[in-house]
ROVEXKOL-979268 format. One record per residue (C-alpha): x, y, z. Coordinates in steps of 0.5 Angstrom, whole numbers, always signed. Layout:
# residues N
<r u="X" v="Y" w="Z"/>
...
***
This chain:
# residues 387
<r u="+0" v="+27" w="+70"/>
<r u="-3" v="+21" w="+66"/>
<r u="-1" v="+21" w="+58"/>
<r u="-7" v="+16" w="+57"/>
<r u="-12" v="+18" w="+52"/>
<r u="-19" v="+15" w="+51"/>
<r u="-22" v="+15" w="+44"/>
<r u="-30" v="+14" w="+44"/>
<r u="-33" v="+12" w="+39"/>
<r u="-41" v="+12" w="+37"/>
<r u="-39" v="+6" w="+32"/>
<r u="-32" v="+3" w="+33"/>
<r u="-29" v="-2" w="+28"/>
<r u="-23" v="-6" w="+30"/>
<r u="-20" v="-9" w="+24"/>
<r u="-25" v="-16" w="+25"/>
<r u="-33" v="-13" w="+27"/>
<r u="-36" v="-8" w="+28"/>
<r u="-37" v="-5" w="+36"/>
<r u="-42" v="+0" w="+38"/>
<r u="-40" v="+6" w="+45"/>
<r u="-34" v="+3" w="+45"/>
<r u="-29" v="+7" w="+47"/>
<r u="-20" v="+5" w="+46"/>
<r u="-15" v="+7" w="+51"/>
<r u="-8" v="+9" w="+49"/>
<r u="-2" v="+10" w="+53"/>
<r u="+4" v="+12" w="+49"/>
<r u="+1" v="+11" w="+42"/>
<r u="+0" v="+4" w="+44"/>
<r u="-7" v="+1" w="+45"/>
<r u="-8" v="-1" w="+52"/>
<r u="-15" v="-4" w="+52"/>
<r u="-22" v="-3" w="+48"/>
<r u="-27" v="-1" w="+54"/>
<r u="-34" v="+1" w="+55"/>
<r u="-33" v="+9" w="+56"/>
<r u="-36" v="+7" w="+63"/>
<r u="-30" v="+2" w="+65"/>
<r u="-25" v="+8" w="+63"/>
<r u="-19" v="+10" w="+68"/>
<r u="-23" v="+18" w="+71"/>
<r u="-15" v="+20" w="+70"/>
<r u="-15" v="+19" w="+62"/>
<r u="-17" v="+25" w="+58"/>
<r u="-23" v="+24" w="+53"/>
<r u="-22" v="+25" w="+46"/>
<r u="-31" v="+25" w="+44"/>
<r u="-33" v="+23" w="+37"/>
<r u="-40" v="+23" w="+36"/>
<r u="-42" v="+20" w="+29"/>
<r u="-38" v="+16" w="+24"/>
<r u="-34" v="+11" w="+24"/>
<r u="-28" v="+10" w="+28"/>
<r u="-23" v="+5" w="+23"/>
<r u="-16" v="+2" w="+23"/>
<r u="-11" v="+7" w="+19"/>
<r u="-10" v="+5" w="+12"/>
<r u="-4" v="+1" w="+10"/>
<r u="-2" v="+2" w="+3"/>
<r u="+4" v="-1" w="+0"/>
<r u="+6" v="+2" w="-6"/>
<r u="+6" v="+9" w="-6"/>
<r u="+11" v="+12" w="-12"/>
<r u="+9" v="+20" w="-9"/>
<r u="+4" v="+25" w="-6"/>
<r u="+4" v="+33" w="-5"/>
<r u="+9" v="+34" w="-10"/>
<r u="+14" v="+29" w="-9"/>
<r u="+16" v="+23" w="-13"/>
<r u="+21" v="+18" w="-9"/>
<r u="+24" v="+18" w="-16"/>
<r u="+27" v="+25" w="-15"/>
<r u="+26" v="+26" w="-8"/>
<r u="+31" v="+22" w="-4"/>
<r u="+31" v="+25" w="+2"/>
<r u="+28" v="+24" w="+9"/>
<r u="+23" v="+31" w="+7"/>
<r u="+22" v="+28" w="+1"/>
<r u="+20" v="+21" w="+3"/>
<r u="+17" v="+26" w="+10"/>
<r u="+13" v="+30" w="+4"/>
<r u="+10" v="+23" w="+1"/>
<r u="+7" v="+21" w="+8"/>
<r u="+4" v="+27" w="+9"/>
<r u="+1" v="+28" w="+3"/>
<r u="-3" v="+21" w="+4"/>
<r u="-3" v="+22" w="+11"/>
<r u="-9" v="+26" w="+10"/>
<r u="-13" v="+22" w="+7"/>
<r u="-13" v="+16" w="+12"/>
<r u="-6" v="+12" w="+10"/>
<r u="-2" v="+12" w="+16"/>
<r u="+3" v="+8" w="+14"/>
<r u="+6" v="+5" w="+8"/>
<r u="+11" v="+4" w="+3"/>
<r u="+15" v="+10" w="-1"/>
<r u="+16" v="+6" w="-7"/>
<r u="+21" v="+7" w="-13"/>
<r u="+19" v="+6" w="-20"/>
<r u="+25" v="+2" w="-24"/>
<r u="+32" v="+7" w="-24"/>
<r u="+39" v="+6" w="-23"/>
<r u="+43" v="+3" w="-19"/>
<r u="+45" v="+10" w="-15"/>
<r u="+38" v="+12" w="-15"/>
<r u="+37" v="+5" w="-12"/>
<r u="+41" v="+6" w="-7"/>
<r u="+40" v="+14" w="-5"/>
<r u="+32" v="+11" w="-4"/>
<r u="+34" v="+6" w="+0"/>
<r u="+38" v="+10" w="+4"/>
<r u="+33" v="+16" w="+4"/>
<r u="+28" v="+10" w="+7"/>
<r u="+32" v="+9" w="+13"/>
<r u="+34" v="+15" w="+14"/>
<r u="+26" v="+18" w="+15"/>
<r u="+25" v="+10" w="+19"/>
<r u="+32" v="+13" w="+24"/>
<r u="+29" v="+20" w="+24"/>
<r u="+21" v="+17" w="+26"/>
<r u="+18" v="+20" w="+20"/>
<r u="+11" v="+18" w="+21"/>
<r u="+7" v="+13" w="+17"/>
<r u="+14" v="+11" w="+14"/>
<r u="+14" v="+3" w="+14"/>
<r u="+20" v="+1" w="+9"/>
<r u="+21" v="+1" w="+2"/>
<r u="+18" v="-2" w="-4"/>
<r u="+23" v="-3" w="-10"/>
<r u="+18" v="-4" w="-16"/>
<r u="+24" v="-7" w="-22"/>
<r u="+28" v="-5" w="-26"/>
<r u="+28" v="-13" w="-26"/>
<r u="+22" v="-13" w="-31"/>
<r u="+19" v="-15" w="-37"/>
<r u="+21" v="-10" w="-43"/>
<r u="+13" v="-14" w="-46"/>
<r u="+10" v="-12" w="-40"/>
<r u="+14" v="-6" w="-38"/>
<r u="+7" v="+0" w="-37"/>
<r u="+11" v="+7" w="-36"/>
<r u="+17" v="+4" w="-33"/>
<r u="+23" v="+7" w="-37"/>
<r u="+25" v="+0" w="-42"/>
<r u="+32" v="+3" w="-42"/>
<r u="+33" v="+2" w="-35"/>
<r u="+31" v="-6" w="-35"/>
<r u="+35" v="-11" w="-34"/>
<r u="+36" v="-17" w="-30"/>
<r u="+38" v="-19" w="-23"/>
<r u="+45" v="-20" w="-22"/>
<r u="+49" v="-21" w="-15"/>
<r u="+50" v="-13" w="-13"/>
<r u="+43" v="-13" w="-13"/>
<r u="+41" v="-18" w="-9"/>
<r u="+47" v="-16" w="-5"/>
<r u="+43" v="-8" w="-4"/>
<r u="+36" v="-12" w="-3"/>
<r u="+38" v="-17" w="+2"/>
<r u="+43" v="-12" w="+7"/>
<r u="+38" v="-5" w="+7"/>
<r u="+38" v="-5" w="+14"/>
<r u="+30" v="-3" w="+13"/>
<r u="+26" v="-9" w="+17"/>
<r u="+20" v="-8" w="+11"/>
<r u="+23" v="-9" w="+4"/>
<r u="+19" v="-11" w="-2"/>
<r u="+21" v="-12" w="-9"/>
<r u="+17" v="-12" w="-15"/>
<r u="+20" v="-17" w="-20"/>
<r u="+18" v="-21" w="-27"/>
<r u="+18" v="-29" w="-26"/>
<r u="+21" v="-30" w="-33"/>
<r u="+27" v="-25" w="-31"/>
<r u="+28" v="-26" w="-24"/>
<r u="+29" v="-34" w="-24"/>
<r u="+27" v="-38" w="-18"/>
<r u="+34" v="-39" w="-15"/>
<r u="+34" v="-32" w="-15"/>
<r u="+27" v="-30" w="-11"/>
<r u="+29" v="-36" w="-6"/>
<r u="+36" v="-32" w="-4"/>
<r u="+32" v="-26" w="-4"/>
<r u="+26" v="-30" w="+1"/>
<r u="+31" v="-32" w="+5"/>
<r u="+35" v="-25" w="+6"/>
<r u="+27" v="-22" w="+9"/>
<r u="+26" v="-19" w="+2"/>
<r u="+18" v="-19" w="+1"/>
<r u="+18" v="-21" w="-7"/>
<r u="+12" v="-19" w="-12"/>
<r u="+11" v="-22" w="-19"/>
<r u="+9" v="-15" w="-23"/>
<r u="+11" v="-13" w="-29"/>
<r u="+12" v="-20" w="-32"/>
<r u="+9" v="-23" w="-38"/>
<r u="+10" v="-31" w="-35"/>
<r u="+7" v="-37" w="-37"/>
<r u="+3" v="-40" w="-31"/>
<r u="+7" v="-45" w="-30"/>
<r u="+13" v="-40" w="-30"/>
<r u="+9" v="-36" w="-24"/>
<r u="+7" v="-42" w="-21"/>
<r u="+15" v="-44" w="-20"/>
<r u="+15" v="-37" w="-17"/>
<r u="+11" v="-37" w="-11"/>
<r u="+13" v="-45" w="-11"/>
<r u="+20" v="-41" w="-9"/>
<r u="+18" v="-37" w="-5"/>
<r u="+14" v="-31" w="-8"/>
<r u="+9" v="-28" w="-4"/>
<r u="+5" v="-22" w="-8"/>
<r u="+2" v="-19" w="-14"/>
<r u="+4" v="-12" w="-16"/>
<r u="-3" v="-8" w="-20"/>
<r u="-6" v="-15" w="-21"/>
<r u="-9" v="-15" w="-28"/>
<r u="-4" v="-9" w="-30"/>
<r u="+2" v="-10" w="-34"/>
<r u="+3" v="-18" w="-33"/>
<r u="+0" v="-24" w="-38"/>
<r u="-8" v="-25" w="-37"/>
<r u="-12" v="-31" w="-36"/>
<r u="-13" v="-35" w="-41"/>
<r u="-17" v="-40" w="-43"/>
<r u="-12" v="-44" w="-45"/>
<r u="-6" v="-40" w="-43"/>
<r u="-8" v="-38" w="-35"/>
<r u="-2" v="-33" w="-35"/>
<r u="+0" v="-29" w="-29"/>
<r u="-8" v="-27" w="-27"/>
<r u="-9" v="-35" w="-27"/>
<r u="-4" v="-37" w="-23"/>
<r u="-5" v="-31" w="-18"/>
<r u="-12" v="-33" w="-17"/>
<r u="-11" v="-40" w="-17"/>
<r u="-6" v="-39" w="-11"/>
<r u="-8" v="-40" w="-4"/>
<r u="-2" v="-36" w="-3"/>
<r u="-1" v="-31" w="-6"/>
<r u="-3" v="-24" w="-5"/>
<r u="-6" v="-19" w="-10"/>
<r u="-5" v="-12" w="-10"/>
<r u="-11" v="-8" w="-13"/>
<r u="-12" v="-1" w="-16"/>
<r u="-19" v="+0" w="-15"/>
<r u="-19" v="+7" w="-19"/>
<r u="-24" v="+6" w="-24"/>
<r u="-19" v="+6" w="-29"/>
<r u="-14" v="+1" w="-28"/>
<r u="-19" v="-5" w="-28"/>
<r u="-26" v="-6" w="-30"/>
<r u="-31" v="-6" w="-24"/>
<r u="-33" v="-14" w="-26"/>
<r u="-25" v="-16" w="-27"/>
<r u="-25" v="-14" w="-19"/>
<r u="-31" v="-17" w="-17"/>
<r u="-29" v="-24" w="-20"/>
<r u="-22" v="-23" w="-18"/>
<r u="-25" v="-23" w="-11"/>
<r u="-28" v="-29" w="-12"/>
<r u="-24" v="-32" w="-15"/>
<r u="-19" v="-32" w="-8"/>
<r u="-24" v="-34" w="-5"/>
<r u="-25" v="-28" w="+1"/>
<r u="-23" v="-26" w="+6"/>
<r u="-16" v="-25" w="+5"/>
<r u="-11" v="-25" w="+0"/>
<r u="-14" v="-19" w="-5"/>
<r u="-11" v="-11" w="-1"/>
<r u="-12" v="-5" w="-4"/>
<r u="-6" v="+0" w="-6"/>
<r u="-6" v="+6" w="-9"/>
<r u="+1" v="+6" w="-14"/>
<r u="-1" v="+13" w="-13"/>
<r u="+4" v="+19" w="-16"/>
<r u="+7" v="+25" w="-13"/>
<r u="+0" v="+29" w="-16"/>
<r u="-4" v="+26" w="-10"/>
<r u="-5" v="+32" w="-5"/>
<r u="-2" v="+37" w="-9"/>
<r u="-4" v="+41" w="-14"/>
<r u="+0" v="+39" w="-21"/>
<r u="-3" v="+38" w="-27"/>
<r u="+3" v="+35" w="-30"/>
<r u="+11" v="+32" w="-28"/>
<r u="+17" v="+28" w="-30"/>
<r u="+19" v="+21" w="-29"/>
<r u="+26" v="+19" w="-32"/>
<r u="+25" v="+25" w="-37"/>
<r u="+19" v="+23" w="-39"/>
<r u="+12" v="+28" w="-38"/>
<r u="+6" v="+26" w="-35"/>
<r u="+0" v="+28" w="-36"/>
<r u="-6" v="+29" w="-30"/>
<r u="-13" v="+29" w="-33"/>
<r u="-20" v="+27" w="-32"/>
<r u="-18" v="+23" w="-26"/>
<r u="-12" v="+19" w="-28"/>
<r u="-5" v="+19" w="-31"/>
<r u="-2" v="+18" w="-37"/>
<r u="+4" v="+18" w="-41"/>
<r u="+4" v="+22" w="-48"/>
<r u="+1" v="+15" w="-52"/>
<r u="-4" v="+14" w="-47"/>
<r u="-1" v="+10" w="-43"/>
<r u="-3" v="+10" w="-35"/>
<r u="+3" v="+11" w="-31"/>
<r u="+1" v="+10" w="-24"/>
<r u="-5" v="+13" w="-20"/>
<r u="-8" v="+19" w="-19"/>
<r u="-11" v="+16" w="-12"/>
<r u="-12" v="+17" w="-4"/>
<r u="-14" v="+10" w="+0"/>
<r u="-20" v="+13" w="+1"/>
<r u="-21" v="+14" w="-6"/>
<r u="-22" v="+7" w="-8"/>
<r u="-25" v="+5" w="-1"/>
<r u="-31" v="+9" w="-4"/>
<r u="-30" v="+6" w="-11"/>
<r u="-30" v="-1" w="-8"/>
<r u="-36" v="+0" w="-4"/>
<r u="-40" v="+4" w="-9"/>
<r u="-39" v="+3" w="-16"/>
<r u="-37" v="-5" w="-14"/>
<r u="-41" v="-6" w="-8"/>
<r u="-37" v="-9" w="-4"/>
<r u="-40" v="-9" w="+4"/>
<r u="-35" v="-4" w="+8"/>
<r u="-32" v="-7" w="+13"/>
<r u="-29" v="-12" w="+8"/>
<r u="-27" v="-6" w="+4"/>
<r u="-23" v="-4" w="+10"/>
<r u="-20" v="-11" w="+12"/>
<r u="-17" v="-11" w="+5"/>
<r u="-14" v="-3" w="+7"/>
<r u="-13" v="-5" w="+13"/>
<r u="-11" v="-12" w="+16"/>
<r u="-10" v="-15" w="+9"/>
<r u="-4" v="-12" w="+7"/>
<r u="-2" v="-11" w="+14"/>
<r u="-2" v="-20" w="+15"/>
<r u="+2" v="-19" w="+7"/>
<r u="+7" v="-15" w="+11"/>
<r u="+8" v="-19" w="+17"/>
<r u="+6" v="-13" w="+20"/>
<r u="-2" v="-14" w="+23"/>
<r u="+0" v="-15" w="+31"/>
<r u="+1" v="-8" w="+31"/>
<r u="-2" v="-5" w="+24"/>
<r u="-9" v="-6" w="+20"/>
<r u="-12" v="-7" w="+27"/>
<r u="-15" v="-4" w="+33"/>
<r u="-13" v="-9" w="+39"/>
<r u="-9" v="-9" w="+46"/>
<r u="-1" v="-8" w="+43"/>
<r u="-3" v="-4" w="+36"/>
<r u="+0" v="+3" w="+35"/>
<r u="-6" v="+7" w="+35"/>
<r u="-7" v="+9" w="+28"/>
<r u="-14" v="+11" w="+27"/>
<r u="-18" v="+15" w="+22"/>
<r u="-24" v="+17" w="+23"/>
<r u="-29" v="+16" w="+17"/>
<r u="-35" v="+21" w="+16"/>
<r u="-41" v="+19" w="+13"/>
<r u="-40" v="+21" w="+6"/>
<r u="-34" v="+16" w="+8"/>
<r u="-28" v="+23" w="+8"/>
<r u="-23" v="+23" w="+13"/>
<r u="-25" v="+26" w="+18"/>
<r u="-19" v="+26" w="+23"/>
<r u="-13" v="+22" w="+22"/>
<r u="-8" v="+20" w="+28"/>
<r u="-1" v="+17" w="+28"/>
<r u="+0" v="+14" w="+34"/>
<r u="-5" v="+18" w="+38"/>
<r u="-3" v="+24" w="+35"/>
<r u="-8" v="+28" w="+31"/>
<r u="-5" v="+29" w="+24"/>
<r u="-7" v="+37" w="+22"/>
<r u="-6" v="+39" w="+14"/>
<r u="-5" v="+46" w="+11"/>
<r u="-12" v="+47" w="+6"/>
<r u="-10" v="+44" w="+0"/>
<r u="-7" v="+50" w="-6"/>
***
């Protein structure tokens, strides 16, 4: 008996353009080819979708949590297991477990609950991004200042030799120096400037070296300046790097997001995350990180003073703030959950995109831009009705 399936779609975009009565054939969750439902195999079992929008899985590389689980305190394969899943439901069908600034033990526990989860097929699960504790204390957001501090010979050893493929760290330019972020390059870490509050030239020196992405852009890092630019200038002056944005209405304002986009000259170099915390596909109202208490209201969180500590945002969530409160077109507010991040990670032959040899991660969006369906690999994802 064949395993192909052939998925038919009214309307079908692939990662590039838009197809209309196109039809994906997939054997083994892999995309064998995209044909006319006319040129399919009589053998392959049809999956109809009438109506809608078949898109490519969200990609999202900074989840700090979901479904009541924080990777912080939950570093074990069920625990990152509970993360994918609670974002599974909304479309994201594959991302990276986050860890917000901790010890060195828990560093190690979440690198090795990662690997574990990769080793045991977890579904979505992509690798690890380790956001500090090699942070600016200035720009410190909700990271526990106790527990910053610089980089030294240990660390780059536990980043370099994780035995996860896709390895992110977040790092401020002024504590991470240049050496250090070109020995971290050259292990296969993927390095990010965030929680930084460096000069534009320090920032500058950072991507010279090897440097590659922008944690939250515009939040937790030194602005843009007519006279001092900050990290925001040398982010947007940069044909290289890479922004990561939190399009959830409160981290950064609607006209900040559309001239950053411009800035950065699209397409390309602007994807979106969630920093999304274990609320997200859950019921809490409040938890703790590093002993201290966060509140969920009103759509955001916070801590006690107020300060924003994460998100209380799904992908599809901002996908539909980015279309309809910042008016970007659809499609482009796809490739930026989709494709962008995927091209960042290295990873867009077989993620961010529906094409001969991809993973056959889709989401099916309704009009009213929901999840319908999600598939992981083929597999039609199913969720219990949330509490």
């Amino acid at each position: 008996m064949t395993n192909r399936i052939a998925f038919l779609s009214d309307e079908l975009f692939d990662g590039a353009r838009r197809l209309t009565d196109a039809a994906i054939l997939v054997e083994d969750g892999r995309v064998l080819a995209i044909l006319a439902p006319g040129e399919l195999p009589e053998d392959a079992r049809r999956i109809e979708m009438s109506g809608g929008l078949l898109a490519p899985g969200f990609v999202d590389l900074q989840v700090n949590g979901g479904g009541g689980a924080l990777l912080n305190s939950a570093l074990t394969v069920d625990g990152v297991r509970t993360i994918c899943r609670a974002h599974a439901r909304y479309g994201t069908t594959a991302l990276l477990p986050t860890l917000i600034t901790d010890t060195p033990a828990v560093t190690q526990a979440a690198i090795n609950a990662v690997r574990e989860a990769i080793d045991a097929g977890v579904p979505g699960c992509l690798g690890i991004h380790i956001e500090g504790p090699h942070l600016s204390v200035a720009r410190k957001g909700a990271h526990d200042p106790a527990l910053i501090r610089p980089m030294d010979e240990a660390d780059i050893e536990r980043l370099t030799t994780t035995g996860i493929d896709h390895v992110l760290t977040t790092v401020a330019a002024e504590t991470v120096p240049p050496a250090q972020i070109a020995r971290l390059t050259a292990g296969g870490v993927h390095v990010a400037i965030g929680h930084s509050d460096a000069s534009y030239e320090v920032a500058s020196a950072a991507f010279a070296a090897g440097a590659r992405g922008i944690t939250h852009l515009f939040n937790a890092m030194s602005q843009l300046g007519h006279r001092l630019p900050g990290v925001v200038g040398a982010a947007l002056d940069s044909p290289d790097a890479w922004c990561g944005l939190i399009a959830d209405g409160f981290h950064v304002h609607p006209a900040a997001i559309a001239n950053a986009l411009r800035a950065k000259r699209a397409p390309g170099r602007v994807y979106l995350v969630t920093d999304a915390m274990s609320t997200v596909g859950s019921a809490l109202t409040q938890f703790e990180l590093n002993g201290r208490v966060i509140q969920r209201a009103g759509g955001k969180l916070t801590l006690e003073d107020g300060t924003l500590a994460g998100s209380d945002l799904d992908m599809i969530g901002a996908i539909r703030f980015m279309t309809r409160v910042v008016g970007l077109s659809l499609d482009e507010t796809l490739r930026m959950a989709t494709l962008y991040p995927a091209q960042f990670l290295g990873i867009d032959r077989t993620h961010g995109r529906i094409a001969p040899g991809s993973r056959a991660d889709f989401v099916w969006l309704g009009d009213d831009l929901s999840a319908k369906d999600v598939y992981i690999g083929g597999v039609r994802q199913t969720f219990e009705p949330l509490a």
